[in-house]
N, C-alpha and C positions, 0 to 999 in steps of 0.2 A: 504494500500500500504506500510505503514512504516514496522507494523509486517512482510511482505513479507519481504520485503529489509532485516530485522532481523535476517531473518530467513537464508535467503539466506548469508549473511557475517559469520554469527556462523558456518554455515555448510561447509563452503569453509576453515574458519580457523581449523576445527575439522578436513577435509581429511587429510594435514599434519599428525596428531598425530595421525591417528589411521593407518597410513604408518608407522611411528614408532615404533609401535607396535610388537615387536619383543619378542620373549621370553627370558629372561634373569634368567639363573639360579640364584638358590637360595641358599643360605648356607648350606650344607651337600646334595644339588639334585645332582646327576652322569648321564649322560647320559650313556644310552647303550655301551658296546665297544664290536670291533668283536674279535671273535677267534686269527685275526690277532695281533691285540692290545694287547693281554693278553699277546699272546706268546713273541711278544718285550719285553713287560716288562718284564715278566720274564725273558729273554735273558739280558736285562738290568741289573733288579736286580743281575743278577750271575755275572756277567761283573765287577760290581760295590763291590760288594763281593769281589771276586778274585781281587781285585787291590786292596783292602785295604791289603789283604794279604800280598803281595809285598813291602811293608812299612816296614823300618827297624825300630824296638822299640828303641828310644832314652833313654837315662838316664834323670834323674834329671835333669833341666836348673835351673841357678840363672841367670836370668840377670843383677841382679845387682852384682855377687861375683866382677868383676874388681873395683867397686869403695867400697868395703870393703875390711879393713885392712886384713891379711893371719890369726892371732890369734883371739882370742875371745879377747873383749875387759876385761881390768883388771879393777876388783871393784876398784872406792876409796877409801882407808885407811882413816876411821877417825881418827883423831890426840888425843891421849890419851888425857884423862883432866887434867888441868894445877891443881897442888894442891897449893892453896894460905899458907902463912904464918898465922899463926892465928897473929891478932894481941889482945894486950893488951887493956882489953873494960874498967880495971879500971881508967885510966887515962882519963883527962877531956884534950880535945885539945886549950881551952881556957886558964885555969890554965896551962900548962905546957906552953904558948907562952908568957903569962906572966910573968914566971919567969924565961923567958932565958932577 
């Protein structure tokens, strides 16, 4: 009697899903289209065509030109090199403080 009952609940949960059972394409499957179909779409596609045509060709954008300055910016100048004095290496800074 229990295997019955078993049987009998499995089977009543399974009707559901095999209701659900629907075909569901599959990546790159196409169904059939009619004559009607094609010819829209092509009537589309030229529609779709001809209106890009109608677009006027823009120039260049910057979006950002308003927050840059009108010229190129100017190189930094490095500052030529500072030529030092040579100083005198024979004198001893000890000896000369001693005898002021």
């Amino acid at each position: 009697m229990r295997v019955f009952l078993a049987a009998v609940m499995i089977a009543s949960l399974a009707g559901p899903a095999f209701a659900q059972d629907t075909h569901v394409p599959r990546y790159g499957e196409q169904k059939a289209k009619t004559p009607e179909e094609i010819a829209a779409e092509k009537e589309a596609e030229k529609a779709y065509q001809k209106s890009l045509g109608n677009i006027p060709d823009k120039g260049p954008t910057d979006p950002w030109g308003n927050v840059r300055s009108d010229g190129a910016p100017k190189p930094v100048a490095k500052a030529a090199p500072v030529k030092r004095a040579k100083t005198d290496t024979k004198t001893d800074t000890k000896t000369d403080s001693a005898a002021k």
